[in-house]
VEXDREN-2710 file (C-alpha; in Angstrom, 1 decimal):
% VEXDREN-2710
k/r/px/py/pz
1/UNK/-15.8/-24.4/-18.8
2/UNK/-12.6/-25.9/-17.4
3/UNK/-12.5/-27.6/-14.2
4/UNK/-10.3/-25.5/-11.6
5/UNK/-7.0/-27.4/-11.0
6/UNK/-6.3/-29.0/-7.8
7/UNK/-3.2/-30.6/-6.2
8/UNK/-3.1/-34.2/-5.0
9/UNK/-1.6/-33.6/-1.7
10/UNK/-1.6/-37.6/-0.5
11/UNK/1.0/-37.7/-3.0
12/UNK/3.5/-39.0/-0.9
13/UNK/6.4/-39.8/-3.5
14/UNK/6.9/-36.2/-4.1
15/UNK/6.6/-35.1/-0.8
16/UNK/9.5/-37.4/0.8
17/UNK/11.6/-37.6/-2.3
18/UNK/14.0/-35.4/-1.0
19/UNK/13.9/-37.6/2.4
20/UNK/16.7/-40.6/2.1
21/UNK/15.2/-44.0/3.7
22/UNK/17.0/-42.9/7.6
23/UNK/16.3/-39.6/7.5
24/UNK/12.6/-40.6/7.3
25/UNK/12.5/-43.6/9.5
26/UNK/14.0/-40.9/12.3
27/UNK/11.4/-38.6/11.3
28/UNK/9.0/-40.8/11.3
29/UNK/9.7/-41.8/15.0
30/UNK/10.0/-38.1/16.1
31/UNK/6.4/-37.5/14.8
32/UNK/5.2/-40.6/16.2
33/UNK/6.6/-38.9/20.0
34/UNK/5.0/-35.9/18.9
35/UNK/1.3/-37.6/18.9
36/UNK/1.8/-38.6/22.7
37/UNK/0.4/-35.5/24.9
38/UNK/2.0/-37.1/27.9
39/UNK/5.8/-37.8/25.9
40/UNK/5.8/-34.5/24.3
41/UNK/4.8/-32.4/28.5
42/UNK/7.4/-34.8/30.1
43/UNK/10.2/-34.7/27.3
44/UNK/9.7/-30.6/27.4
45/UNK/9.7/-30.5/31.2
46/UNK/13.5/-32.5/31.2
47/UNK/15.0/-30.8/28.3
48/UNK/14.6/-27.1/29.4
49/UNK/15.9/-28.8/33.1
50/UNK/19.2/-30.4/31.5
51/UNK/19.7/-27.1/29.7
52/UNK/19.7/-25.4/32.8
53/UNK/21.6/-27.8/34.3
54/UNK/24.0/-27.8/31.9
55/UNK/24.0/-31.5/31.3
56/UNK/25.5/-33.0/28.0
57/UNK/21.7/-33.2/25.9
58/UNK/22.6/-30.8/23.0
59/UNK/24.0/-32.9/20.6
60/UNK/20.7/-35.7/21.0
61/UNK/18.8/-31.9/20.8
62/UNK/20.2/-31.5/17.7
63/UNK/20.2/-34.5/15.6
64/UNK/16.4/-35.3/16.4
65/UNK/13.8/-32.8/16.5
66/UNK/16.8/-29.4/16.1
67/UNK/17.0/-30.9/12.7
68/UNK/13.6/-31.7/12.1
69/UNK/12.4/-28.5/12.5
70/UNK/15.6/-26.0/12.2
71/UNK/18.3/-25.0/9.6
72/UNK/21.3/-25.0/11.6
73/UNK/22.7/-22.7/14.6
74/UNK/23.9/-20.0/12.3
75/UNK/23.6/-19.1/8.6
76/UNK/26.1/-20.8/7.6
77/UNK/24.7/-24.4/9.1
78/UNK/21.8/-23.1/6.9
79/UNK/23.3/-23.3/3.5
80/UNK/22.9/-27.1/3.2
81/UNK/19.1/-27.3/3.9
82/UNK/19.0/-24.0/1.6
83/UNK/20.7/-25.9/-1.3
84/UNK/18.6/-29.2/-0.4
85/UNK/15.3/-27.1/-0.9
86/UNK/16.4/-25.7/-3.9
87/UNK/17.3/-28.9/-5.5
88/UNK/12.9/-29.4/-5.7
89/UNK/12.5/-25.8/-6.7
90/UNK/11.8/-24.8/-3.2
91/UNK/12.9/-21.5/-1.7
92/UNK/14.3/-20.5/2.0
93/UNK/13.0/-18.2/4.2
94/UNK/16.1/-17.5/7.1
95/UNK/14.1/-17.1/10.3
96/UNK/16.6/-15.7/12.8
97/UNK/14.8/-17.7/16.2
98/UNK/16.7/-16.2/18.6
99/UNK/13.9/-15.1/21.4
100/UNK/13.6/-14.0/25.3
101/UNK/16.5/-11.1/25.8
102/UNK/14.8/-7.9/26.0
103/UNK/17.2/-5.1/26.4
104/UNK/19.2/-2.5/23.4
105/UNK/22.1/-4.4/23.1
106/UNK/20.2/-7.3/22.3
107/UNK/18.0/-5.3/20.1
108/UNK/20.8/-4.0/18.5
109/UNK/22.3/-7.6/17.7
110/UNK/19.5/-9.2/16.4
111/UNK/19.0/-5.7/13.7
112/UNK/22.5/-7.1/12.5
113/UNK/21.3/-10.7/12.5
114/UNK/18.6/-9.9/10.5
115/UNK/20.7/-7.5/8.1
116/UNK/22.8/-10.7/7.1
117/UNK/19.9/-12.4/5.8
118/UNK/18.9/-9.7/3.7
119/UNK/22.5/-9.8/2.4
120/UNK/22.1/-13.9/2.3
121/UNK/18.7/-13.7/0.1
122/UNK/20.2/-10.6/-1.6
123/UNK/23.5/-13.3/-3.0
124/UNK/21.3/-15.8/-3.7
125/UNK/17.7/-14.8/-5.1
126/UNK/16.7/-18.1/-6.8
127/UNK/17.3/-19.9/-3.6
128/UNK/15.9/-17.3/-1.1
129/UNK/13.1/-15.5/-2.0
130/UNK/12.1/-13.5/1.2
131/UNK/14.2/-12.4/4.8
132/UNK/11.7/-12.1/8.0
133/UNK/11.8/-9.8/11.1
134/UNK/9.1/-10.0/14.2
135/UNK/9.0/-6.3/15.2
136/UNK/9.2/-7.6/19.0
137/UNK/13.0/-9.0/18.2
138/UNK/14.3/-5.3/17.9
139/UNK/12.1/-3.5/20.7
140/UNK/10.5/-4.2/23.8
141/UNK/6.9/-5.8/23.8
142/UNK/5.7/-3.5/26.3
143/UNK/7.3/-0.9/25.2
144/UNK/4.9/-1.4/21.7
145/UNK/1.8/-2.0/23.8
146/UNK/2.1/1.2/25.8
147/UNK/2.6/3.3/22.5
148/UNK/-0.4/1.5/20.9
149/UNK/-2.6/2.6/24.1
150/UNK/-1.3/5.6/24.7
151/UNK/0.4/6.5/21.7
152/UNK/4.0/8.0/21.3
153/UNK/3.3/11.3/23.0
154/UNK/2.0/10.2/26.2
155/UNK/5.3/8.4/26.6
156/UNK/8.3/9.3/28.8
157/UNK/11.4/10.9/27.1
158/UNK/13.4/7.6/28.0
159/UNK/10.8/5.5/26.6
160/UNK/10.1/8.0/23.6
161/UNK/13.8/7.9/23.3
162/UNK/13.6/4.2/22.9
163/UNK/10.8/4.0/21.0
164/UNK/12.6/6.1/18.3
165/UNK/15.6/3.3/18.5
166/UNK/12.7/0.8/17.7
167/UNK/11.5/3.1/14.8
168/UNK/15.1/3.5/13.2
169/UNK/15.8/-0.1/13.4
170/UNK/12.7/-1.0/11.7
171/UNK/13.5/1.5/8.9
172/UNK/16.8/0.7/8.6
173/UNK/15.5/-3.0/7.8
174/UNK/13.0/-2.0/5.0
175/UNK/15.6/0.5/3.4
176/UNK/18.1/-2.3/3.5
177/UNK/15.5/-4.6/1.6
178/UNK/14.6/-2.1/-0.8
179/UNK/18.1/-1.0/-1.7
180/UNK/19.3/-5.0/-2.3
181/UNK/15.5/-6.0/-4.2
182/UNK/14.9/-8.1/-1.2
183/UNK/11.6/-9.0/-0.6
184/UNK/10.7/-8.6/3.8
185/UNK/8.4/-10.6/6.1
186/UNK/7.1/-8.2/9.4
187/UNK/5.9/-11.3/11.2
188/UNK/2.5/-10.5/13.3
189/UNK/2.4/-10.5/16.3
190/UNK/-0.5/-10.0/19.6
191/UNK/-3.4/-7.6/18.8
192/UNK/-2.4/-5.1/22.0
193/UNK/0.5/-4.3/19.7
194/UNK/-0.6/-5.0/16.5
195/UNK/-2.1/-1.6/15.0
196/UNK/1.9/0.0/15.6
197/UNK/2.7/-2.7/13.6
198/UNK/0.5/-2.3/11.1
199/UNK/0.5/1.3/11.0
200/UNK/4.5/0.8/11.0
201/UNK/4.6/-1.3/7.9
202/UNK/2.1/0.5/5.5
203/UNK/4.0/3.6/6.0
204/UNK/7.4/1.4/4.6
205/UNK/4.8/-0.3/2.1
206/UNK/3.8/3.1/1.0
207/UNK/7.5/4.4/0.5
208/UNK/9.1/1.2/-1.2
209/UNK/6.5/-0.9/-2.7
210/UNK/5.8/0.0/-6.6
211/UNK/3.9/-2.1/-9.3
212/UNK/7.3/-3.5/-10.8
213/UNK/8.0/-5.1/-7.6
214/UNK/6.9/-5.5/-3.8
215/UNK/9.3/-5.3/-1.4
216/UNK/7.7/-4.8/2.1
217/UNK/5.1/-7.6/3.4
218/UNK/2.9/-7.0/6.2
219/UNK/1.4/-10.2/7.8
220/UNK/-2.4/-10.7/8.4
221/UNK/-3.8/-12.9/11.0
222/UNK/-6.7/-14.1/9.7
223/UNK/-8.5/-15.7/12.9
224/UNK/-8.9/-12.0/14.0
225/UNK/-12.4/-10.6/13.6
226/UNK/-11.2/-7.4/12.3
227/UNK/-7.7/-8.9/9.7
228/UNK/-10.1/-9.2/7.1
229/UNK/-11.5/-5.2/7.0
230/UNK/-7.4/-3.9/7.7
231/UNK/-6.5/-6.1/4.3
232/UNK/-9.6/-4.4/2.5
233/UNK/-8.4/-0.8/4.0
234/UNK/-4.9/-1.5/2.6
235/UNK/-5.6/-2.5/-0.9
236/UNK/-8.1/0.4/-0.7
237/UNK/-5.6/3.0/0.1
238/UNK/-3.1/1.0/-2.6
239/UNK/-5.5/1.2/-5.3
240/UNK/-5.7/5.1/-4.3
241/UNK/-2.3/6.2/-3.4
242/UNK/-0.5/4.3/-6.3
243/UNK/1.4/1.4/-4.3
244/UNK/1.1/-2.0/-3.8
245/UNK/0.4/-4.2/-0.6
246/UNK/2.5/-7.6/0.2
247/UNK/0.4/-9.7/2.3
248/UNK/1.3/-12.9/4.0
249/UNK/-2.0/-14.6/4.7
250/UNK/-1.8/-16.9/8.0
251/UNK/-4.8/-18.2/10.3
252/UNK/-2.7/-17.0/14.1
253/UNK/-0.5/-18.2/16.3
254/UNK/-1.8/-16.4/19.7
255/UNK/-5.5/-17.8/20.3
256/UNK/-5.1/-19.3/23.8
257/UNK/-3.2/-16.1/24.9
258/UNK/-5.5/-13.4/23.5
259/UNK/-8.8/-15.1/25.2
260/UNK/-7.3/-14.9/28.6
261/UNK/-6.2/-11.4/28.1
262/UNK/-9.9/-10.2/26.6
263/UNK/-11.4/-11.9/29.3
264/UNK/-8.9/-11.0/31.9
265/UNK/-9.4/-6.9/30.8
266/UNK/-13.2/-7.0/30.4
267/UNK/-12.6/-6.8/26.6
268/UNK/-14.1/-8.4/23.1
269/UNK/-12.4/-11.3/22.2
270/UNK/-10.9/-10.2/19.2
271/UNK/-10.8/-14.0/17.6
272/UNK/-12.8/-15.9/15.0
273/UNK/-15.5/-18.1/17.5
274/UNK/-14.6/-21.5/15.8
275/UNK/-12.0/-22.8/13.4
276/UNK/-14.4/-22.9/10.4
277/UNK/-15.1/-18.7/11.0
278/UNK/-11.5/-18.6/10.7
279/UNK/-11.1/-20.8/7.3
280/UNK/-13.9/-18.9/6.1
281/UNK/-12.4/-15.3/6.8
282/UNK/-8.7/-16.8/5.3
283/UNK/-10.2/-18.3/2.5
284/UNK/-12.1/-15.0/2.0
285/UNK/-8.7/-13.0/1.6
286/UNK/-7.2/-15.5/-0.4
287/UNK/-9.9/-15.1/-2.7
288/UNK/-9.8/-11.0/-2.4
289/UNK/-6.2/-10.8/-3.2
290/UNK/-5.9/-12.8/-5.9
291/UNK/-8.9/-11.0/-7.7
292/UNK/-6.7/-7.6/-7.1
293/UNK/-3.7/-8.8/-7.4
294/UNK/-2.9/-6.2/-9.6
295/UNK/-2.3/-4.2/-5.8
296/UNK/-1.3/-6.9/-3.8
297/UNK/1.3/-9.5/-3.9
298/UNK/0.7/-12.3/-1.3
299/UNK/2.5/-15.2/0.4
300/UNK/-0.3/-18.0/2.2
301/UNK/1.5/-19.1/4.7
302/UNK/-0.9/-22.0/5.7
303/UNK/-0.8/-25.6/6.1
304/UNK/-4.5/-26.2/5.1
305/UNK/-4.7/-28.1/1.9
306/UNK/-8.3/-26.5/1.2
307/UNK/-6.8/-23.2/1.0
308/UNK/-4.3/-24.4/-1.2
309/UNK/-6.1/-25.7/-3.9
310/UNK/-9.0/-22.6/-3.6
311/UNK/-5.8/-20.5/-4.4
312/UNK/-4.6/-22.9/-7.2
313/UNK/-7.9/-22.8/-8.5
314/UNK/-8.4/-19.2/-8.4
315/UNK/-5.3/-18.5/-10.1
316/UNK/-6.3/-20.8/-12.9
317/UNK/-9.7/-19.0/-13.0
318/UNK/-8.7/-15.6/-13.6
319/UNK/-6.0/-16.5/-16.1
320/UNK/-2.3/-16.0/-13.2
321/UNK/0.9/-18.3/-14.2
322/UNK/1.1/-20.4/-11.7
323/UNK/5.0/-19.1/-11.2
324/UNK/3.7/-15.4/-11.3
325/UNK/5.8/-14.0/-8.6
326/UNK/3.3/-12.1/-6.9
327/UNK/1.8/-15.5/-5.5
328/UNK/3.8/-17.7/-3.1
329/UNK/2.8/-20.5/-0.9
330/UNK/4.8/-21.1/2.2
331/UNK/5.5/-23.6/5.1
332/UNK/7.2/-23.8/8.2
333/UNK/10.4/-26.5/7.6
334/UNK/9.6/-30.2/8.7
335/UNK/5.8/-29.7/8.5
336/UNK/3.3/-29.9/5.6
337/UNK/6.0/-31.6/2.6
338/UNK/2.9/-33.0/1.1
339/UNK/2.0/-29.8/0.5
340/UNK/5.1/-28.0/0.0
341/UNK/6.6/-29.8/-2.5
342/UNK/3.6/-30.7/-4.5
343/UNK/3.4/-27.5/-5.5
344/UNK/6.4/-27.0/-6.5
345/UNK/6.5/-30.2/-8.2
346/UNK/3.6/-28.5/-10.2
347/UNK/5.1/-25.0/-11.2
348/UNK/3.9/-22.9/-8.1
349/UNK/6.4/-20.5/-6.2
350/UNK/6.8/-22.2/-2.7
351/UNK/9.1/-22.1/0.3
352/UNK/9.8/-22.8/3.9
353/UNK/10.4/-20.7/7.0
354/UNK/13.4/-22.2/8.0
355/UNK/14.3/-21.2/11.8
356/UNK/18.2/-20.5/12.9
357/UNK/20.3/-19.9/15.9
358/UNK/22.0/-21.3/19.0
359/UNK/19.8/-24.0/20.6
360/UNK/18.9/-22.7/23.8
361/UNK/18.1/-19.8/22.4
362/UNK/15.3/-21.3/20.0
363/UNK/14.4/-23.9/22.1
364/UNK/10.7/-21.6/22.8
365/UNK/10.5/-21.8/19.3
366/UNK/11.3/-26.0/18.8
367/UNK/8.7/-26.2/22.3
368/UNK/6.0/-24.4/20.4
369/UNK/6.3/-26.9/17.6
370/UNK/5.8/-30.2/19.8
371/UNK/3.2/-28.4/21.7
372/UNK/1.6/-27.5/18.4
373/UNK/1.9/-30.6/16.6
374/UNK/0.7/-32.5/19.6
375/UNK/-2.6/-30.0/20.3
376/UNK/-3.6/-29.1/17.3
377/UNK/-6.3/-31.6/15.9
378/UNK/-5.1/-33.9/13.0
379/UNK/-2.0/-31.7/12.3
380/UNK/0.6/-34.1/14.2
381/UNK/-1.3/-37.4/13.1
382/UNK/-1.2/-36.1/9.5
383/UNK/2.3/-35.9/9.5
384/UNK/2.7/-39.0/10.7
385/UNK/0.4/-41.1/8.9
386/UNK/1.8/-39.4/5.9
387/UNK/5.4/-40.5/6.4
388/UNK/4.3/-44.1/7.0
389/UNK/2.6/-43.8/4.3
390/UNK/5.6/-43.0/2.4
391/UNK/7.5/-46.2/4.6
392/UNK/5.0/-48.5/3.5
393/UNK/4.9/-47.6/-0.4
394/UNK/8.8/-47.7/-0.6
395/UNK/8.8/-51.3/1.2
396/UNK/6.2/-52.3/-1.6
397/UNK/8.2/-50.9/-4.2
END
């Protein structure tokens, strides 16, 4: 029997390739910040002060980590990291970033944000293979969470009224993906609104996703106890209601917020215990779609090498092309280009979320990425040591 194929992933020449020697010696230096607790709380604490103060910090904002993480302030500042990706065969997913206004207007502008990337991936298929919406960006939060406890009939005629708004706007979304062959992201969001979501998206996946090709993809948290049994439901009720599921498979992104909540409201924690419950729960779906992926078509969003290679291994086993477009991998842009490009390097549809819009108004989302890369165990050092790394062997070369 063959041996399963693996990626080597400390193959630094591939991942940096498309990094010129500045570009990395900056991001190099960023990272290196990034591994300092007490830079990155200090350096977060000024920045959202000068922004409120007005003062000139912008333009240092946005040549350091704004381009790091970020594809520019609009789409069209995008279409140079888009065309940059593209050059190694890796796709662009436009993430309109824009968070923290909460009203219909607001709601209303962001439905027509979001319509322009389906038009952008819609012009340009090779280059961007999905467009991406959190439900939350085009209705209120607790308006969601009060449906989802009390559902929609308990609600007031205002709030009903506004709750239909939500409804329409999601709707209009998926039709718009289906009628351009767009393939859509409905980002996941807290578990106290969660089941609307879900319940939300497999009514569009029922309506628009087909055999030939899937259009709508709900997103599945996998360090949630009960992810796992809602993916087996859906690709239950696809194998016996003749659609498909799209799945993007992702560990979570709300763990310290849904413990204080459960334990706040007297309820089950509804996450994993440990981090090895949830690798074994994501690598358990990984393996579950790929064996039906005759139902399911699924993007692993993940930055664990592991899971990478189980799914390259997997697809090898049960005889998928490794550019079968039903399988994607996909990273968030300037983290994980040892993994990212590695796999496209070796034949395997990949790319990156790549986050848009004014900088204050993604500045939660560029805060979340220092705090993350400078809490989460190994994931900032990796980057780091994986970029000098690259220094050293380009010195030696």
């Amino acid at each position: 029997m063959a041996p399963k194929r693996r990626i080597d992933f400390s193959d630094t020449e591939t991942a940096f390739k498309n990094q010129s020697k500045s570009q990395l010696n900056l991001n190099y230096y960023i990272f290196m910040s990034m591994n300092q607790n007490g830079l990155v709380n200090i350096g977060t604490f000024f920045i959202k002060w000068f922004l409120k103060l007005g003062l000139p910090i912008k333009f240092i904002i946005k040549k350091t980590i704004f381009q790091l993480f970020c594809g520019g302030e609009d789409i069209q500042d995008c279409e140079k990291t888009i065309d940059k990706l593209n050059r190694y065969k890796v796709g662009t997913i436009l993430d309109y970033s824009v968070e923290g206004e909460d009203d219909e207007k607001s709601f209303d502008e962001t439905k027509a944000e979001l319509m322009k990337t389906i038009e952008m991936a819609h012009q340009n298929p090779d280059k961007i293979p999905f467009s991406v919406f959190k439900v939350t960006g085009i209705g209120s939060r607790d308006l969601l969470a009060e449906v989802q406890e009390d559902g929609v009939d308990c609600l007031s005629p205002e709030k009903r009224s506004s709750y239909q708004r939500l409804v329409k706007r999601f709707q209009t979304l998926c039709k718009s993906a289906s009628d351009k062959g767009v393939r859509l992201f409905i980002d996941a969001e807290e578990t106290w609104i969660q089941d609307v979501i879900d319940e939300l998206a497999l009514e569009e996946m029922k309506k628009y996703n087909t055999s030939a090709k899937t259009i709508i993809y709900n997103t599945y948290q996998m360090y949630r106890t009960a992810s796992y049994g809602i993916l087996e439901s859906h690709i239950l009720a696809a194998k016996t209601e003749g659609f498909t599921v799209g799945a993007k498979l992702v560990r979570g992104a709300y763990m310290e917020k849904e413990r204080k909540r459960a334990e706040e409201k007297g309820y089950a924690d509804p996450i994993n215990p440990d981090k090895n419950a949830t690798d074994t729960e994501y690598n358990k779906a990984v393996k579950l779609s790929i064996e039906n992926v005759e139902y399911i078509s699924i993007c692993l969003g993940t930055h664990n090498e592991d899971s990478c290679n189980l799914a390259v291994g997997l697809l090898a086993e049960n005889g998928i092309d490794s550019h079968d477009s039903r399988v994607y991998f996909a990273q968030l842009l300037g983290m994980s280009d040892n993994i990212s490009f590695n796999l496209a390097n070796a034949g395997y549809n990949v790319a990156k979320y790549v986050p848009y819009g004014p900088i204050e108004a993604v500045m939660p989302y560029l805060i979340r990425r220092a705090a993350e890369n400078s809490s989460i165990a190994g994931q900032s050092s990796r980057e780091y040591l994986l970029i000098k790394k690259e220094r050293e062997r380009r010195k030696s070369a």
